[in-house]
N, C-alpha and C positions, 0 to 999 in steps of 0.2 A: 784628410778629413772629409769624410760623408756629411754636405749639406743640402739643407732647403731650403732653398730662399725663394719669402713672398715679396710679391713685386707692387708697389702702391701706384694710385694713378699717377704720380709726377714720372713715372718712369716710361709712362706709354703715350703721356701727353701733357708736353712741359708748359703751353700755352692752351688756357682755359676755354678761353675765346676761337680759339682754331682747331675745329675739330676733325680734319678733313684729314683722310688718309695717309695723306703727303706729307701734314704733322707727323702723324704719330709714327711713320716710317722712323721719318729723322730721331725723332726720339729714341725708338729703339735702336738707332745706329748706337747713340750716347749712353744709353744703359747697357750694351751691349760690351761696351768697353771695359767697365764695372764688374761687368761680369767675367769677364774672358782673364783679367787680372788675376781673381781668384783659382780660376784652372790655369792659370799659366804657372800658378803657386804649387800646382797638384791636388787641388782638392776635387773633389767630384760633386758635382752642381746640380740638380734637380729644381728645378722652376715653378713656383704658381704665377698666377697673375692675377688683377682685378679685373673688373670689364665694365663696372658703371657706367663711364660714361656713353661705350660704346653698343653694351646692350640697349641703351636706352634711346639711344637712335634709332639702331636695329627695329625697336619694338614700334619707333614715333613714326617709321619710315612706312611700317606693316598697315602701322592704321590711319596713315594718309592717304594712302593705297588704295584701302577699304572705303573708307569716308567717299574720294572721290568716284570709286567703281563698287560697290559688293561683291564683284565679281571674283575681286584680286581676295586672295586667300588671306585669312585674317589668324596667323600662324600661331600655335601654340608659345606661350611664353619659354618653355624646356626648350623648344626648336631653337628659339631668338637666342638664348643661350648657348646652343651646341654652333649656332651660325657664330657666334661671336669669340669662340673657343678656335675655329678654324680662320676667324679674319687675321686675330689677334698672336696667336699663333703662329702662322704664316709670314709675317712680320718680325715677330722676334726671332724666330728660326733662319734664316734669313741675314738679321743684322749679326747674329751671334757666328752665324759661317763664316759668313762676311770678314771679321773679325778676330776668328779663326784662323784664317789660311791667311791672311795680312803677317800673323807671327810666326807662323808657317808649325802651327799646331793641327795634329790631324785627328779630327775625332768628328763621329755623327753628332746632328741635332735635329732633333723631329719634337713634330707633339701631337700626342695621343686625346684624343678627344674622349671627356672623363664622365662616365656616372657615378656618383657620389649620393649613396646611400643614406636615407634621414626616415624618421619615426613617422609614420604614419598620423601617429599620436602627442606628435611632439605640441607641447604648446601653444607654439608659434600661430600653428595652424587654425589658432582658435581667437586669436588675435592679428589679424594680419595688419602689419604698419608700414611695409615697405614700399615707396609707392614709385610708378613705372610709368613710360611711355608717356602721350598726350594729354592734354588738358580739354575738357569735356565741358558742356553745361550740363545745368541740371536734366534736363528730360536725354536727351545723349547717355546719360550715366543710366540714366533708371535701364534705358532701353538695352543697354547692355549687362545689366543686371540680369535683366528678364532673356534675354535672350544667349549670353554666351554665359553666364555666372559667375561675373565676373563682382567683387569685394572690391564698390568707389566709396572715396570719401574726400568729402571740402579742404582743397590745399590752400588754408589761408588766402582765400577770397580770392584765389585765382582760376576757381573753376574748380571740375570733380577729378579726380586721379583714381587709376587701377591702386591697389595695393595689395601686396603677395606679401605671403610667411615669410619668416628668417630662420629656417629650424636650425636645430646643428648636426652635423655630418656624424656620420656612425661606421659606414664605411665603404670604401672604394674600389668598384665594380672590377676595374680593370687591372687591380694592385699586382697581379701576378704577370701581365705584361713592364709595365712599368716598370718592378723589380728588376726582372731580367733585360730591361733594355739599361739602365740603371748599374747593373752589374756586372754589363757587356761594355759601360765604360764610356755609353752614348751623355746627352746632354739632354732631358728631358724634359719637355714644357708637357705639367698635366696638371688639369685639377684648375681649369681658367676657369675666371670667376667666383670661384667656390666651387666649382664642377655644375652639370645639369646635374638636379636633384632628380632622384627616382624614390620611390618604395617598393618594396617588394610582396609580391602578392603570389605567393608559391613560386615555382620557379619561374616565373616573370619580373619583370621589372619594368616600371608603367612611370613614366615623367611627370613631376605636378609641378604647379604654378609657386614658385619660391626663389626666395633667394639667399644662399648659403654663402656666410662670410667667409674672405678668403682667406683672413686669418687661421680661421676656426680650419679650414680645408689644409692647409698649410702645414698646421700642427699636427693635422692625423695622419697624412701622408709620410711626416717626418718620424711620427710613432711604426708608420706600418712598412717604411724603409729602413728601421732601423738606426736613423739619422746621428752622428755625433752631434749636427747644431741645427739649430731653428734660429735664422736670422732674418727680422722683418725688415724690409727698406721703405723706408717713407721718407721723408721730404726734410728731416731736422734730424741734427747730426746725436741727440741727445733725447730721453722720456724729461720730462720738468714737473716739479710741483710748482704751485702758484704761478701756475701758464698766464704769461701779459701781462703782470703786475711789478711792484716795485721789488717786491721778493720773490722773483721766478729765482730757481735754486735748477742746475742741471744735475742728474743722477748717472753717476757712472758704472756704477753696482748694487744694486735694490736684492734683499730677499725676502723669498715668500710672505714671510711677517710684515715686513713693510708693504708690500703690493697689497697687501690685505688690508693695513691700515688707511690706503693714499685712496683705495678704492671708496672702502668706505666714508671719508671725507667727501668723496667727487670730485677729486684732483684730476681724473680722465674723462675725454669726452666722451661719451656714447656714440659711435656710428664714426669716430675719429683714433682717439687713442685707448678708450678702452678695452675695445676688440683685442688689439696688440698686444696688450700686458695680459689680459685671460689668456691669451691664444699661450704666450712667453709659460706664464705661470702652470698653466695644464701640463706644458710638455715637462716640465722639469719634473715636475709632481709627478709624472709617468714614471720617470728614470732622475734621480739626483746628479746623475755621473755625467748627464748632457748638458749643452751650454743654450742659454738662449738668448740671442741680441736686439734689438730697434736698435737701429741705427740708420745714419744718412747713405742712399744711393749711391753719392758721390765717394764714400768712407768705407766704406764693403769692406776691401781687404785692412785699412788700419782698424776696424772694428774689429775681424777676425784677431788681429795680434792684441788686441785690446786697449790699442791710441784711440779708437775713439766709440761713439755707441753706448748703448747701458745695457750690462748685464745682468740679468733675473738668476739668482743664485739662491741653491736651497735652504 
């Protein structure tokens, strides 16, 4: 089976509180294993990733830099992005070899640093909420308004915050490398973070200030590989209605109909689990014949046999 699996922050860094490299190494050691289960099954693996927390270092890193010198380059947000694609990357590629040649399975694993294509005109743009990097006063804010154009706004009395789009991905730059390393039978991490966002301006492609979920990137990678499944990894073994309450209910097979109904309700978080179930429900929508899971990390392969996980069915 031709999979895609997106990879949630608990997989890149299990402890909240410890954000240091040496974490997240280890971590990818442990999702690493997760992973390498399912190709030891036979199945052929294709990777996204998140990067929240770690672009957002990246970005705090850039403008503490700046703050303390002007001197030090105050890098474009796409950069921080494509820098977090190769940190994070590097890492997982690594623990998956790693882990690889332990079961004495022989196959590539690299990753290809991704542009991912989004609407110039998307909405998002016109509203931006996502918010990044440092915390500012006010006069700090204005000044970088004025001076880089940059979109701050009041983070609950903690000061001003950058805030970028969330467009949705349309399509991916390098699809035709990826394929073919993909169908050479390699292990392929692309499309971190949701990919750097680009638009296209004749035949150019120009990076903008956004940030593209990697759900959403996950699922078009999965449409433009051809994928038999789209399986999300997050952090619980199961989707729930009535999340924390006395009637939390697990779902082990949801279809379209219901995802439409649970949505409606506001049974999924926003910016947590509802990404997940769109990202789920799009792909199916594409193709009825593919399968598409959330499920636990830890569960990959019994989610694939269907012990555990919920499945979005047409």
């Amino acid at each position: 089976m031709k999979i895609v699996l997106a990879l949630g922050g608990n997989a890149l860094q299990s402890d909240p509180k410890d954000k240091s490299a040496k974490a997240q190494l280890e971590t990818c050691k442990r999702t690493a294993k997760s992973i390498v289960d399912l190709i030891e099954d036979g199945h052929r693996i294709s990777i996204v990733h998140g990067n929240g927390p770690q672009v957002g270092q990246i970005v705090a890193s850039v403008e503490a830099a700046h703050k303390a010198d002007n001197s030090n380059v105050l890098f474009p947000f796409d950069v921080c992005g494509a820098f977090s694609q190769g940190y994070i990357g590097y890492h997982l590629q690594n623990a998956i070899t790693e882990e690889l040649k332990k079961r004495n399975i022989d196959k590539h694993v690299g990753t290809v640093v991704t542009q991912v294509v989004v609407d110039k005109d998307d909405p998002g743009f016109q509203n931006p909420t996502k918010p990044i990097g440092s915390f500012y006063s006010k006069e700090e804010a204005e000044r970088l308004q004025t001076e880089q154009g940059y979109t701050m706004k009041e983070d609950a009395g903690r000061g001003y915050r950058r805030v970028v789009a969330s467009p949705k991905p349309i399509d991916v730059i390098e699809k035709d490398l990826i394929k073919y390393l993909v169908e050479s039978g390699a292990v392929v991490i692309s499309c971190g973070g949701g990919g750097i966002p680009v638009v296209r301006e004749g035949n150019v492609v120009k990076g903008v200030p956004a940030v593209i979920d990697k759900d959403f990137a996950a699922e078009k990678l999965a449409e433009i590989l051809d994928a038999d499944a789209l399986v999300i990894l997050t952090a619980v073994d199961r989707v729930c209605v009535n999340f924390n309450t006395p009637e939390q209910k697990e779902l082990s097979e949801i279809t379209l109909e219901e995802v439409d109904k649970y949505i409606e309700e506001g049974q999924f978080a926003p910016g947590s689990m509802l990404p997940k179930v769109e990202a789920c429900k799009k792909f199916v929508q594409y193709d009825s014949s593919k399968i598409a899971i959330i499920a636990s990390l830890t569960k990959a392969k019994e989610a694939i046999k269907g012990l555990s996980g919920t499945k979005i069915i047409g």
